[in-house]
MDAnalysis code that builds the backbone (N, CA, C; Angstrom):
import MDAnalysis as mda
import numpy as np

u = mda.Universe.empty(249, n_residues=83, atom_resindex=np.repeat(np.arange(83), 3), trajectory=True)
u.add_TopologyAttr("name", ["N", "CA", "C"] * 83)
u.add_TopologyAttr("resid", np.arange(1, 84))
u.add_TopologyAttr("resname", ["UNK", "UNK", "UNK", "UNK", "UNK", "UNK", "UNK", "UNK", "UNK", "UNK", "UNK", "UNK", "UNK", "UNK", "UNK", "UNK", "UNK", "UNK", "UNK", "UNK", "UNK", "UNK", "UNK", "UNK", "UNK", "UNK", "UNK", "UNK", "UNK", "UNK", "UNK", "UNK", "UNK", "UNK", "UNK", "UNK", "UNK", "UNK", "UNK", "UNK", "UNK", "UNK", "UNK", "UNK", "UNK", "UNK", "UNK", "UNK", "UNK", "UNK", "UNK", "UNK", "UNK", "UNK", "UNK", "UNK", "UNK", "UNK", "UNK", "UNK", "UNK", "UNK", "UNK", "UNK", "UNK", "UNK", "UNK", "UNK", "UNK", "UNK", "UNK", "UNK", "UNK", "UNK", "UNK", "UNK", "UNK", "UNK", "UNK", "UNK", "UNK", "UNK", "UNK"])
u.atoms.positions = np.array([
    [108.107, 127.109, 90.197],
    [107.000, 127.268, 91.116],
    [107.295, 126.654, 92.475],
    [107.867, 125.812, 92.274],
    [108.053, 124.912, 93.728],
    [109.087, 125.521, 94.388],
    [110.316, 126.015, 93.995],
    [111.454, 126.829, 94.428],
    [112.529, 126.021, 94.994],
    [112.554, 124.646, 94.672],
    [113.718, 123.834, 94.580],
    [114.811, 123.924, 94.172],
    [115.814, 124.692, 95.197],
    [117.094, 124.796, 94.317],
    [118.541, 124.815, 95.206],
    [119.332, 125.124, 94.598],
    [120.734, 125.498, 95.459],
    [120.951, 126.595, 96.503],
    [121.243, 126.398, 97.356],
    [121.818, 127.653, 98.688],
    [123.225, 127.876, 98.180],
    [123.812, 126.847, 97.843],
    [125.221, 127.185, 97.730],
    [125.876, 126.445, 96.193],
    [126.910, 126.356, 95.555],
    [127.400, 125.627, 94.970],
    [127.554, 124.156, 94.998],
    [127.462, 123.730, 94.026],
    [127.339, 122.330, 94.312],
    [125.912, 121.344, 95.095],
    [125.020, 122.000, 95.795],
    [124.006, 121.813, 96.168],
    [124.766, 121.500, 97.888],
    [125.965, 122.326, 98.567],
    [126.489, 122.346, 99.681],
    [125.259, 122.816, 100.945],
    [124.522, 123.503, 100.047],
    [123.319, 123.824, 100.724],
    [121.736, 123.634, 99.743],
    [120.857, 123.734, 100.209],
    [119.517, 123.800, 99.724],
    [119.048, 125.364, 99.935],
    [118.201, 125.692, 99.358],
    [117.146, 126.747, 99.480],
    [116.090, 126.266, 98.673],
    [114.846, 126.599, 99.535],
    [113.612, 126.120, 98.835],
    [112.378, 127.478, 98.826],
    [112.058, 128.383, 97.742],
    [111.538, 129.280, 97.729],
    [110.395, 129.277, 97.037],
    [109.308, 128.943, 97.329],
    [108.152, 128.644, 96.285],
    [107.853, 130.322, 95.946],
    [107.442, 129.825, 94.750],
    [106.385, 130.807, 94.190],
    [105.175, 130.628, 93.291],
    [104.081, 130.578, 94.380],
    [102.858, 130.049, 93.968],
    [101.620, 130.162, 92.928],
    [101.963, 131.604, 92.804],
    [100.941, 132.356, 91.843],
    [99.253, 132.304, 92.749],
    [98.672, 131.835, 91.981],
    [97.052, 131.733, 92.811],
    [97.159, 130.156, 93.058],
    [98.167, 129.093, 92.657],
    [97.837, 127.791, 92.638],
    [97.502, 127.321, 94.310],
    [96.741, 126.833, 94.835],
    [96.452, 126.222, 96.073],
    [97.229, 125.067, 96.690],
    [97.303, 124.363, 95.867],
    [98.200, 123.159, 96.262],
    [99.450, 122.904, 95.299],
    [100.560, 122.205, 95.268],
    [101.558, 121.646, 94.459],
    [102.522, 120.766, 95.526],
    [102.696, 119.838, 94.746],
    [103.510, 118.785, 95.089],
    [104.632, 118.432, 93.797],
    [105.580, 118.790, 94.587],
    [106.872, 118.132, 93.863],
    [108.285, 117.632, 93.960],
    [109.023, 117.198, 93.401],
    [110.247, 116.083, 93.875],
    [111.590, 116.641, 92.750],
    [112.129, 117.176, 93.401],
    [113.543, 117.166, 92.790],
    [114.811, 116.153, 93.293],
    [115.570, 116.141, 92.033],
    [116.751, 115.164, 92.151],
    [117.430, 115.936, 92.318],
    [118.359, 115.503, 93.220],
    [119.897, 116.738, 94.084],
    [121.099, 115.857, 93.866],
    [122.312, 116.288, 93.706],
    [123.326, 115.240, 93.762],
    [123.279, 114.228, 95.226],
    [122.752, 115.235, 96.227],
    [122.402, 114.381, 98.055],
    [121.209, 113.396, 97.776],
    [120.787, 113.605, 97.124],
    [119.204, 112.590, 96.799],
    [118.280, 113.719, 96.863],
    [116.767, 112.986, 96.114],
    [115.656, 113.833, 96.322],
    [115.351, 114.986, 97.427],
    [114.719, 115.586, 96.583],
    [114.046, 116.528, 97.618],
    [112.618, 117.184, 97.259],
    [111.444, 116.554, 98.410],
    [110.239, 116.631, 98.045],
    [109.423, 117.810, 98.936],
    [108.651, 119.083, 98.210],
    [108.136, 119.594, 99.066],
    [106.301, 119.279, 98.444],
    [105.443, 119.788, 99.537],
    [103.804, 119.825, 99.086],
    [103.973, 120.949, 100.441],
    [102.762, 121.537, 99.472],
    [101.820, 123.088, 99.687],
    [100.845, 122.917, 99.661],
    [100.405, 123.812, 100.367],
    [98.575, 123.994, 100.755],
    [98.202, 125.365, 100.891],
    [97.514, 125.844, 100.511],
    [97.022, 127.135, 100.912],
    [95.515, 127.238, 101.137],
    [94.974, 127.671, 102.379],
    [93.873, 127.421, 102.821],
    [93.805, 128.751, 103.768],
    [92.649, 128.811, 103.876],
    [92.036, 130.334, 105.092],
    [93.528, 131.056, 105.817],
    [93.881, 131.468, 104.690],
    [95.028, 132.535, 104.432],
    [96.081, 132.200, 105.485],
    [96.491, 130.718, 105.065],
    [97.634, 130.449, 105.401],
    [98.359, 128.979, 104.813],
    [99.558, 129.272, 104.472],
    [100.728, 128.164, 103.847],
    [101.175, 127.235, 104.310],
    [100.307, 126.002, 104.151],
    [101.141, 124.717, 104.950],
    [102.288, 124.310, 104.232],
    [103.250, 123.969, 104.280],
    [104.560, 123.386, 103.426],
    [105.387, 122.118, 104.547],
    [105.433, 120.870, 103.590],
    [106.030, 120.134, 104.244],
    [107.349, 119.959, 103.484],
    [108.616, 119.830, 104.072],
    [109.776, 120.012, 103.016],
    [110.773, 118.591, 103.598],
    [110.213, 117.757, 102.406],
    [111.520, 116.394, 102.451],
    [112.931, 116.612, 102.479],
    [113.758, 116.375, 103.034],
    [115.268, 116.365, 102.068],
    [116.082, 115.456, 102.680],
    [117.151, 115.125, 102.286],
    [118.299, 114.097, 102.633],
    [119.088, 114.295, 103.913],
    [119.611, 114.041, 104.559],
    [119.740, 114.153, 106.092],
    [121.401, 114.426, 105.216],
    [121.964, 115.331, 105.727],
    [123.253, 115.692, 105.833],
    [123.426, 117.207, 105.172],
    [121.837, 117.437, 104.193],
    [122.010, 118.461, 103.437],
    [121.090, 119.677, 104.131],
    [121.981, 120.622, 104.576],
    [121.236, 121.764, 105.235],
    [120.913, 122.804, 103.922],
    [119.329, 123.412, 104.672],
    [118.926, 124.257, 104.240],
    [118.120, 124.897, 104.750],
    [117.552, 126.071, 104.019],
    [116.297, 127.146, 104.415],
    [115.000, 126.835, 103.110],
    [113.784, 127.464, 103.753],
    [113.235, 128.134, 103.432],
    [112.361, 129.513, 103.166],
    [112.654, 130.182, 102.281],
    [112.292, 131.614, 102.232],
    [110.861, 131.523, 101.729],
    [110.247, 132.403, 102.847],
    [109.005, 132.675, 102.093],
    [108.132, 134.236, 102.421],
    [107.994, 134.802, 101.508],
    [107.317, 136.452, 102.220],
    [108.659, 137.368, 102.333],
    [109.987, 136.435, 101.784],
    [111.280, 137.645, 102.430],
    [112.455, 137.033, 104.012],
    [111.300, 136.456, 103.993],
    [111.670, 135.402, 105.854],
    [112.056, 133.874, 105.314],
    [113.536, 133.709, 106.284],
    [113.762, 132.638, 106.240],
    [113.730, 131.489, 107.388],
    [113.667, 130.716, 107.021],
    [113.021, 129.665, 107.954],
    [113.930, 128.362, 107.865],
    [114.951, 128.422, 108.707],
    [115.837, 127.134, 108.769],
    [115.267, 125.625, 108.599],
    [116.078, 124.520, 107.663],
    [115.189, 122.968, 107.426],
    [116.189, 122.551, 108.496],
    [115.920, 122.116, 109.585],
    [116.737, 121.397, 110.994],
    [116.829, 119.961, 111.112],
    [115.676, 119.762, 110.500],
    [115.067, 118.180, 110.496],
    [114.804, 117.989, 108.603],
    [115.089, 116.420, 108.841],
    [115.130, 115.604, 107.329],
    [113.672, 116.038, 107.293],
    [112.851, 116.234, 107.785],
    [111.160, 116.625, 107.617],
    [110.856, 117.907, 108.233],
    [109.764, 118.814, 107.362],
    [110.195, 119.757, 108.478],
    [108.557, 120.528, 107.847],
    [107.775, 120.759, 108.562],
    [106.419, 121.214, 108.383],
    [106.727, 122.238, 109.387],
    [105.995, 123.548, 108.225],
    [105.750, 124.960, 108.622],
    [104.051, 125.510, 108.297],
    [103.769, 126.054, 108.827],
    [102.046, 126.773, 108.884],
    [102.896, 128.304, 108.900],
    [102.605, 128.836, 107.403],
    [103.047, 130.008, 107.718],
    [101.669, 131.470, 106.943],
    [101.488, 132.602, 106.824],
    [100.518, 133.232, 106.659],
    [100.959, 133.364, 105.196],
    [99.822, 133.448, 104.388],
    [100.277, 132.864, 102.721],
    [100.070, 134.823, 102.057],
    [99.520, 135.625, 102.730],
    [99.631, 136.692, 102.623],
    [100.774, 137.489, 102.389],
])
C-alpha cells in the first residue's frame, strides 16, 4: 500500500508508488540497506498530500497516476490531484 521499494538493484535507487485503495491517510517506515524510509498520505477534497522521508545520498522518484515526480531533497512534500 505504501509503495516502498527499489528503483534499482540493491536499493541504488528508491521508487515510492503508493497504492491507496479508498484508505485516506497511511503512514509508514521502511528499512533500506541506506537507512529508513518514511512516507505519510493524506487524501482530502480530491487531492494527495505525500510527505516522503529518505536518507540523503539515496536518489529517487515518486510515481503516482503514471507521473513521476523526482525525491531532490532528504524531505520532499508533494500536493498532487488524488484522482
Amino acid at each position: 500500500m505504501a509503495g516502498i521499494g527499489p528503483g534499482a538493484p540493491g536499493y541504488a535507487r528508491l521508487r515510492v508508488s503508493p497504492s491507496l485503495g479508498t484508505l485516506k491517510t497511511l503512514d509508514a517506515t521502511a528499512a533500506t540497506p541506506r537507512g529508513p524510509v518514511k512516507v505519510s498520505y493524506r487524501v482530502a477534497g480530491g487531492k494527495l498530500g505525500a510527505l516522503i522521508e529518505r536518507p540523503a545520498g539515496l536518489p529517487g522518484e515518486f510515481v503516482w497516476r503514471g507521473r513521476s515526480y523526482p525525491l531532490d531533497r532528504e524531505r520532499t512534500e508533494l500536493v498532487l490531484d488524488s484522482d
